[in-house]
DSSP file (Angstrom, degrees, kcal/mol; ACC not computed):
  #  RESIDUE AA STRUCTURE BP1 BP2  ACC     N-H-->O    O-->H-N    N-H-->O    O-->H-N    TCO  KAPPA ALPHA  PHI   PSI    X-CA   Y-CA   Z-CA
    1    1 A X              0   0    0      0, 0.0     5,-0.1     0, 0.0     0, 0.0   0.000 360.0 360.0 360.0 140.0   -3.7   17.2   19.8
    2    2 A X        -     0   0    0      1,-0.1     4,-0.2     3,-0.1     0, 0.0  -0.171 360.0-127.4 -52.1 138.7   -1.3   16.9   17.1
    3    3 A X  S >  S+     0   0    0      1,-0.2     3,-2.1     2,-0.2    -1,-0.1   0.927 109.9  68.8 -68.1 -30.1   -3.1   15.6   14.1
    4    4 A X  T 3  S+     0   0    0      1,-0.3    -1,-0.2     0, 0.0    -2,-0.0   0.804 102.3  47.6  37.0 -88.1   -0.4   13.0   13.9
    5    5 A X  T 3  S+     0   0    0      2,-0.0    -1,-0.3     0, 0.0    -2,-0.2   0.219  75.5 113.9 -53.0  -4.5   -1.9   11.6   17.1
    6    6 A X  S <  S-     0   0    0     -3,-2.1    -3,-0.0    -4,-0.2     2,-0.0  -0.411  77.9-107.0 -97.9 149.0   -5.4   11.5   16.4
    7    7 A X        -     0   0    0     -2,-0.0     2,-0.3     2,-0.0    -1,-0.1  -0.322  43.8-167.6 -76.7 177.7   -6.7    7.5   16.4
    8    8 A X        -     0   0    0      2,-0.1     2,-0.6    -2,-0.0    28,-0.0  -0.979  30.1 -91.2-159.6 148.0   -7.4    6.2   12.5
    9    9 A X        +     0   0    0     -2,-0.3    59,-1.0     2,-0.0     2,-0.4  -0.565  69.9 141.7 -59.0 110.1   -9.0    3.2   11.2
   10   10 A X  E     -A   67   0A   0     -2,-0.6     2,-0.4    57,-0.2    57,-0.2  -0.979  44.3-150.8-165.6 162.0   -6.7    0.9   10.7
   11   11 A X  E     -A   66   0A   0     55,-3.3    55,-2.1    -2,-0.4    53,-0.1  -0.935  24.1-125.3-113.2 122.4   -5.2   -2.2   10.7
   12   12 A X  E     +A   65   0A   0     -2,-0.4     2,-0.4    53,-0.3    53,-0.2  -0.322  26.8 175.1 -52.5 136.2   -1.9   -3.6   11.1
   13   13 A X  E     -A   64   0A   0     51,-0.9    51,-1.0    -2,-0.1     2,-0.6  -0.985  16.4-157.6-155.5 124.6    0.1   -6.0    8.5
   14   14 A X  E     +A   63   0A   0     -2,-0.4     2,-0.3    49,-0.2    49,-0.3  -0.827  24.2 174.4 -90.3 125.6    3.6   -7.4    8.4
   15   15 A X  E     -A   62   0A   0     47,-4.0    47,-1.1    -2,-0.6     2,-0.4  -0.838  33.4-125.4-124.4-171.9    4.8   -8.4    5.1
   16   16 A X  E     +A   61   0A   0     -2,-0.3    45,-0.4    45,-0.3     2,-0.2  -0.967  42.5 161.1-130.0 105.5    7.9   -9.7    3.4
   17   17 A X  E     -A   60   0A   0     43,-3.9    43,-4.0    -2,-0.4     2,-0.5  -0.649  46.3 -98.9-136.0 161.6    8.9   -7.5    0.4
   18   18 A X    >>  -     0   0    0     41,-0.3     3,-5.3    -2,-0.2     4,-1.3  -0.778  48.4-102.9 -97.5 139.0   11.9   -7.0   -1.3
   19   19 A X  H 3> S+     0   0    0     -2,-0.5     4,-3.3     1,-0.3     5,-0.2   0.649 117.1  54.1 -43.2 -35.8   13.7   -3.9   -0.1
   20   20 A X  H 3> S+     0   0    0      1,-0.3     4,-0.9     2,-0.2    -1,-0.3   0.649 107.4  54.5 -65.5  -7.5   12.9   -1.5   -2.8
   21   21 A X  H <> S+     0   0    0     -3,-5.3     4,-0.8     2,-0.1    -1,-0.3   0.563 106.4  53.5 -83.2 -29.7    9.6   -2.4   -2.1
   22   22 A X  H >X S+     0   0    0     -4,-1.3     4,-6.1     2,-0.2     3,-0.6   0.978 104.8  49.2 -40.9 -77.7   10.4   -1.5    1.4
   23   23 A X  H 3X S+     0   0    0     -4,-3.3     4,-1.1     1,-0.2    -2,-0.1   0.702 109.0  58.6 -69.2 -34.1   11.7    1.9    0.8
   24   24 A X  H 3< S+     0   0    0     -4,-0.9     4,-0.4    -5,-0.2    -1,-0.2   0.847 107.6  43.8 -11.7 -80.4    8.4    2.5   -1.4
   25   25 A X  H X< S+     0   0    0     -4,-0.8     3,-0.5    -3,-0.6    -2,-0.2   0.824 112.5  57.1 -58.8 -66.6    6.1    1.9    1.2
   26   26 A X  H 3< S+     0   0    0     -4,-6.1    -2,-0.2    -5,-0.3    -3,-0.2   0.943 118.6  26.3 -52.0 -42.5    8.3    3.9    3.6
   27   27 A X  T >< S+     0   0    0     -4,-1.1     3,-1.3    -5,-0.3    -1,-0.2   0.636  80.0 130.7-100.0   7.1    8.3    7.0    1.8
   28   28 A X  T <  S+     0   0    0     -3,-0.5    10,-0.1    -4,-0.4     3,-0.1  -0.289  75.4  28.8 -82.4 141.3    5.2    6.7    0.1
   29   29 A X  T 3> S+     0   0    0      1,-0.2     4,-1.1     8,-0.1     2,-0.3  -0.438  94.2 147.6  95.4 -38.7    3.3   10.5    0.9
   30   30 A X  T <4  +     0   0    0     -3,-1.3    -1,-0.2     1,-0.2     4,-0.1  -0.474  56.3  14.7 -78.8 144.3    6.3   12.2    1.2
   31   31 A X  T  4 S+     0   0    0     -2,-0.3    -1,-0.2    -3,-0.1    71,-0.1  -0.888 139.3  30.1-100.1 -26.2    7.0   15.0    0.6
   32   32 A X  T  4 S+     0   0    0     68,-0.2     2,-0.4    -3,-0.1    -2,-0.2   0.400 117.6  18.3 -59.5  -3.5    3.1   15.8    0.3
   33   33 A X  S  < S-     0   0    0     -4,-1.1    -1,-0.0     3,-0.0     2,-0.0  -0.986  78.3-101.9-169.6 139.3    1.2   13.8    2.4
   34   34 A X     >  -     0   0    0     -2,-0.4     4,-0.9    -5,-0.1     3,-0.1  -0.439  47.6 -99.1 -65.0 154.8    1.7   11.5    5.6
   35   35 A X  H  > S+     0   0    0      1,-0.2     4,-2.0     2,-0.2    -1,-0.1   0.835 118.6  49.0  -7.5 -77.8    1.8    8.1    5.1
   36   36 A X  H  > S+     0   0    0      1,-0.3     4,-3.0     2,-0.2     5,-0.3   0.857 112.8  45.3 -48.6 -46.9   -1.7    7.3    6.1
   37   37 A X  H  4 S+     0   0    0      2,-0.2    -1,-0.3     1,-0.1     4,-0.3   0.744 113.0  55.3 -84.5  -3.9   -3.5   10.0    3.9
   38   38 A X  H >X S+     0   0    0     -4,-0.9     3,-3.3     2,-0.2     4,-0.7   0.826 113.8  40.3 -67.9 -98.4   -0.8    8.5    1.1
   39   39 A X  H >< S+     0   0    0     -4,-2.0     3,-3.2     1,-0.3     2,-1.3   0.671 115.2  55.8 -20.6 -93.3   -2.4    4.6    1.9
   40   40 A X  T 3< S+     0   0    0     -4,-3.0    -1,-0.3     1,-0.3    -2,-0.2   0.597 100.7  54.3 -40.4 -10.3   -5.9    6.3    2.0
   41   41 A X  T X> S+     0   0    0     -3,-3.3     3,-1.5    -2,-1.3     4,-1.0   0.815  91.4  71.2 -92.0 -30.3   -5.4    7.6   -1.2
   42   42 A X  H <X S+     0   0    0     -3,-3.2     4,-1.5    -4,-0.7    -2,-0.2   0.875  77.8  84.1 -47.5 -56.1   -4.6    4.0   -2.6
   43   43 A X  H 34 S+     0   0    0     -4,-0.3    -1,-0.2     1,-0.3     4,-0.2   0.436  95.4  40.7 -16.9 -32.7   -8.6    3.3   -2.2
   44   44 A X  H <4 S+     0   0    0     -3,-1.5     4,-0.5     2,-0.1     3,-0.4   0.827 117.2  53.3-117.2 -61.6   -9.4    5.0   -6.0
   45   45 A X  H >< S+     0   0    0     -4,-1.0     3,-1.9     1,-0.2    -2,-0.3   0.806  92.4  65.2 -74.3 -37.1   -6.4    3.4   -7.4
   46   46 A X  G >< S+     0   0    0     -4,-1.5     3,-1.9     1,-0.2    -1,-0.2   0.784  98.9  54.8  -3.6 -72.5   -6.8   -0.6   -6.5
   47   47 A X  G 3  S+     0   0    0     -3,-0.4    -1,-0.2     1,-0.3    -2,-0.1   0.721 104.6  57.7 -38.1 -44.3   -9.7   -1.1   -8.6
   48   48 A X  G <  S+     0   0    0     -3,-1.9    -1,-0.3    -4,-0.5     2,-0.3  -0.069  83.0 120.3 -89.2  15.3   -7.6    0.4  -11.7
   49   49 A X    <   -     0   0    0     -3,-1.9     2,-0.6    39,-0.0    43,-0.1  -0.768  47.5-158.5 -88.0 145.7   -4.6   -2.2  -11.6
   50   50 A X        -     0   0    0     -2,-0.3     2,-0.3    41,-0.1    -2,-0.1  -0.917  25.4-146.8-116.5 125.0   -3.7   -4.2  -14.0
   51   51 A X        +     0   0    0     -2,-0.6     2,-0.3    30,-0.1    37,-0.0  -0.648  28.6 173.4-111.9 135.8   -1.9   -6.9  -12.8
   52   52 A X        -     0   0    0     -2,-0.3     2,-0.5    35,-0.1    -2,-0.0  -0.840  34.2-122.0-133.8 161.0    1.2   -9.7  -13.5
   53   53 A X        -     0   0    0     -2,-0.3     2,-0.2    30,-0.0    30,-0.0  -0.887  23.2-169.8-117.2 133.7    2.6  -12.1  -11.0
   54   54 A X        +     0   0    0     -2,-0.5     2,-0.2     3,-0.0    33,-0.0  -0.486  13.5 170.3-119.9 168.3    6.3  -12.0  -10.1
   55   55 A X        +     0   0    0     -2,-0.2     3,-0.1     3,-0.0    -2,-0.0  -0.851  41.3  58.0-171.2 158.9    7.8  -14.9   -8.1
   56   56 A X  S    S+     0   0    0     -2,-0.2     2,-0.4     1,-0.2     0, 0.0   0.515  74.4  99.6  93.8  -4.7   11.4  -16.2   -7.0
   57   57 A X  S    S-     0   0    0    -39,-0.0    -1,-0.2     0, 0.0     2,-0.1  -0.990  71.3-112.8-117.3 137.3   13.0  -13.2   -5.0
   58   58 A X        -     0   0    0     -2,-0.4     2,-0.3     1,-0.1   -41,-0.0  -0.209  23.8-136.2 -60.8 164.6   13.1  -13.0   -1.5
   59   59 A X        -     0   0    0    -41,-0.1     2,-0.4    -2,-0.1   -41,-0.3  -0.725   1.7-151.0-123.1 139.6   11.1  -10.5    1.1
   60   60 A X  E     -A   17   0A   0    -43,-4.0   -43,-3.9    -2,-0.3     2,-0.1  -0.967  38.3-101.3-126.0 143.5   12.1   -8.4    4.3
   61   61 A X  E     +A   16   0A   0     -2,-0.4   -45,-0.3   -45,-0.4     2,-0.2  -0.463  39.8 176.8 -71.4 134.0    9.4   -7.8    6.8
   62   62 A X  E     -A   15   0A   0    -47,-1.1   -47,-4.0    -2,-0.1     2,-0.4  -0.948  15.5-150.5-138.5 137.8    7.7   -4.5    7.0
   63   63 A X  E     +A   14   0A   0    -49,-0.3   -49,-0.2    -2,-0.2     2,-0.2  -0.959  24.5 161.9-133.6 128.8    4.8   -3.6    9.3
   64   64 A X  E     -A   13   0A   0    -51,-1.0   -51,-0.9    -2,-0.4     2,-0.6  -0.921  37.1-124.3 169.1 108.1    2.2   -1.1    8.4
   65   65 A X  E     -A   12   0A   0    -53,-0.2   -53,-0.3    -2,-0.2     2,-0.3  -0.716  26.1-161.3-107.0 138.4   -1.2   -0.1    9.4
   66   66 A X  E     -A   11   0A   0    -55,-2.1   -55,-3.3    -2,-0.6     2,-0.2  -0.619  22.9-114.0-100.3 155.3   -3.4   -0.1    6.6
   67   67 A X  E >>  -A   10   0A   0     -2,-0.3     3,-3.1   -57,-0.2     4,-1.4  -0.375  30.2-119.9 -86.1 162.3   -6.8    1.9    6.8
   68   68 A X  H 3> S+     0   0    0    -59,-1.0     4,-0.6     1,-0.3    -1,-0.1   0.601 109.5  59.3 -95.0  -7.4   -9.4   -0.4    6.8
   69   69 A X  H 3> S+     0   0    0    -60,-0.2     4,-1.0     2,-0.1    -1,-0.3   0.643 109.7  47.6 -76.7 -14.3  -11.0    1.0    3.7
   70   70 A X  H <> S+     0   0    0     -3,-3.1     4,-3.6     2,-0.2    -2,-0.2   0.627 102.6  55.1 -60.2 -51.5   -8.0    0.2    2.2
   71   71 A X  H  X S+     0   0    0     -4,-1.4     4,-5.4     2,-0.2    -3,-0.1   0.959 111.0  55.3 -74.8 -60.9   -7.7   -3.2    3.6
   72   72 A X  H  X S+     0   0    0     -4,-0.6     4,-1.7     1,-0.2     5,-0.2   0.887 105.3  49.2 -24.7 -70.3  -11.4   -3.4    1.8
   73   73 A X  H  X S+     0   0    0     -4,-1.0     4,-2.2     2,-0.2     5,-0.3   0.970 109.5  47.6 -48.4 -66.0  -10.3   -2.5   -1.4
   74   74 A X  H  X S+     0   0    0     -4,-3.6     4,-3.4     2,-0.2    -2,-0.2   0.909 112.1  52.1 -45.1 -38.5   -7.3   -4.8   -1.8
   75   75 A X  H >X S+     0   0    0     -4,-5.4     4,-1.3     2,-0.2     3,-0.8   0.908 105.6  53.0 -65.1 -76.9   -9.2   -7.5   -0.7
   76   76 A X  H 3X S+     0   0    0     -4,-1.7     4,-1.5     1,-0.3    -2,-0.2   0.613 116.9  41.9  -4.3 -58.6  -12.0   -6.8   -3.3
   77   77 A X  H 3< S+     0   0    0     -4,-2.2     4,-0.3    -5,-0.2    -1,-0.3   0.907 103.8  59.3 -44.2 -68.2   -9.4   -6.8   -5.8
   78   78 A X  H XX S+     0   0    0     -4,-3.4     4,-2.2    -3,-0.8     3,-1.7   0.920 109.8  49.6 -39.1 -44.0   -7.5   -9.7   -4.7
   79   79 A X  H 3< S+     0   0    0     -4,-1.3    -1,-0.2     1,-0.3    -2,-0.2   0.888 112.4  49.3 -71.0 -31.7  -10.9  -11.8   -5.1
   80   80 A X  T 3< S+     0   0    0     -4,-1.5    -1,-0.3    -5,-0.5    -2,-0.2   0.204 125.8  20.9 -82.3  21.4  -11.3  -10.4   -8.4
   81   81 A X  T <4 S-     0   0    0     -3,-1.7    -2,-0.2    -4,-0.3    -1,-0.2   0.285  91.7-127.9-173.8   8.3   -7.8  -11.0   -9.9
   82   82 A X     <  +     0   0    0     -4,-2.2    -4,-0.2    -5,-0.1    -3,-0.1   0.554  62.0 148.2  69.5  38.3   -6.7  -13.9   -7.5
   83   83 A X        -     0   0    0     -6,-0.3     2,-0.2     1,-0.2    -2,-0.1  -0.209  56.8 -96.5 -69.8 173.1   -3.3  -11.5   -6.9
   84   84 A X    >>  -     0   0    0      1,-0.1     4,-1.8    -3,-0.1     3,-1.6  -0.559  26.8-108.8 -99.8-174.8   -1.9  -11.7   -3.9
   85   85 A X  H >> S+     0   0    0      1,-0.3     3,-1.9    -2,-0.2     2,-1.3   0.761 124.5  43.5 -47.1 -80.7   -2.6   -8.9   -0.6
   86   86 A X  H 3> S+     0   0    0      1,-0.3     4,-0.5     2,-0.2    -1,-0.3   0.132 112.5  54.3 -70.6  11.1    0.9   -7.6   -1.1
   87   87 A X  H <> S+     0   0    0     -3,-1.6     4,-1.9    -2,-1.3    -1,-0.3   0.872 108.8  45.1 -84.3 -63.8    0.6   -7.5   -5.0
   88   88 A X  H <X S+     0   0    0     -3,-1.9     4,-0.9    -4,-1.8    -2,-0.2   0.576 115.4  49.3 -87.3 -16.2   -2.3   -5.6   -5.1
   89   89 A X  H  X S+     0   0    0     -4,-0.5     4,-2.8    -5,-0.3     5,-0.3   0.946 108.3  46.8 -79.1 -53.9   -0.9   -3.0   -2.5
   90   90 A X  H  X S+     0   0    0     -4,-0.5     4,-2.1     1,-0.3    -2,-0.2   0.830 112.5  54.4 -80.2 -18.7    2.6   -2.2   -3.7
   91   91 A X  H  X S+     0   0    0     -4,-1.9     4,-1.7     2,-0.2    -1,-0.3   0.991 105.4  54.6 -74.7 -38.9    1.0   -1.7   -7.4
   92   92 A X  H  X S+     0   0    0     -4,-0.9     4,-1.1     2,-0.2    -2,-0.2   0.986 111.2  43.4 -15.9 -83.5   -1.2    0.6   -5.6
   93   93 A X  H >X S+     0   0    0     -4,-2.8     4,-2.1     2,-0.2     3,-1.2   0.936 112.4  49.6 -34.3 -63.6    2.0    2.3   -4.4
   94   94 A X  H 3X S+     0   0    0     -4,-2.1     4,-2.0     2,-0.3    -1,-0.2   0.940 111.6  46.1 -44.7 -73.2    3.8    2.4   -7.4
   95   95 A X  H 3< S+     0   0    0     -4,-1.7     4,-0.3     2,-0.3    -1,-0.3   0.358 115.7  50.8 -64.7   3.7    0.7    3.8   -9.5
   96   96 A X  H XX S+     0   0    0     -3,-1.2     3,-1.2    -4,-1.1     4,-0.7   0.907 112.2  48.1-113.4 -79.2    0.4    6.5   -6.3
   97   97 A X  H >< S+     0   0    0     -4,-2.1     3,-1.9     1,-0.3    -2,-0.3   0.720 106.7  57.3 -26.0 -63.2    4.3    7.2   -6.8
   98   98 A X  T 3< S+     0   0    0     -4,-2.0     3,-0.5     1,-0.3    -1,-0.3   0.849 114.5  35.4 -58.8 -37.2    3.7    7.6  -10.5
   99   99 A X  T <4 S+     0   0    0     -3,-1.2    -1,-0.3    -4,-0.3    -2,-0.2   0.519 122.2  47.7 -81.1  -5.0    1.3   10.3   -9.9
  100  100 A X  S << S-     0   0    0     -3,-1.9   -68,-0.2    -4,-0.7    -3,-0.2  -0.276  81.4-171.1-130.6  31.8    3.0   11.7   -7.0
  101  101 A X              0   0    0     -3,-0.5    -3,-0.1     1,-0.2    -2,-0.0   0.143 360.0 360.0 -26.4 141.7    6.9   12.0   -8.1
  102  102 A X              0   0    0    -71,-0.1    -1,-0.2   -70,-0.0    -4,-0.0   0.465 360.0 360.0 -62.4 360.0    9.0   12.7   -5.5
């Protein structure tokens, strides 16, 4: 079986992002890494964001399963920094995109 195929911890999550935030999230591994092990990788960066709170722009729905160590970490974070989930993920992303240029 394909690794591709193999089941993974995870959960699913819809959010409402603004597209470039989209497109982020969508490409986020490539060209090195799938998706998932991209998001798994997120897990060591969470802890290290430092965080500012944006409001006023509208969101499009994306849905995404995050691995549930993942899910752990953002929450952990969220409690500690009262961000919100999808805050503390897409800085994740970003700071995983900064270290991972396309």
């Amino acid at each position: 079986m394909a690794e591709r195929n193999l089941p993974r911890d995870r959960k699913f999550l819809t959010f409402r992002i603004f597209p470039e935030e989209k497109a982020l999230l969508q490409r986020l591994g490539q060209p090195k890494d799938e998706r998932y092990v991209a998001l798994c990788k997120l897990v060591d960066i969470v802890p290290e964001l430092d965080l500012q709170d944006v409001r006023g722009r509208k969101r499009k729905p994306l849905r995404l399963g995050i691995p549930v160590a993942l899910d752990a970490a953002i929450r952990q974070k969220c409690e500690e920094t009262g961000q919100p989930y999808v805050g503390v993920l897409l800085a994740a992303a970003t700071e995983y995109r900064r270290r991972n240029p396309l």
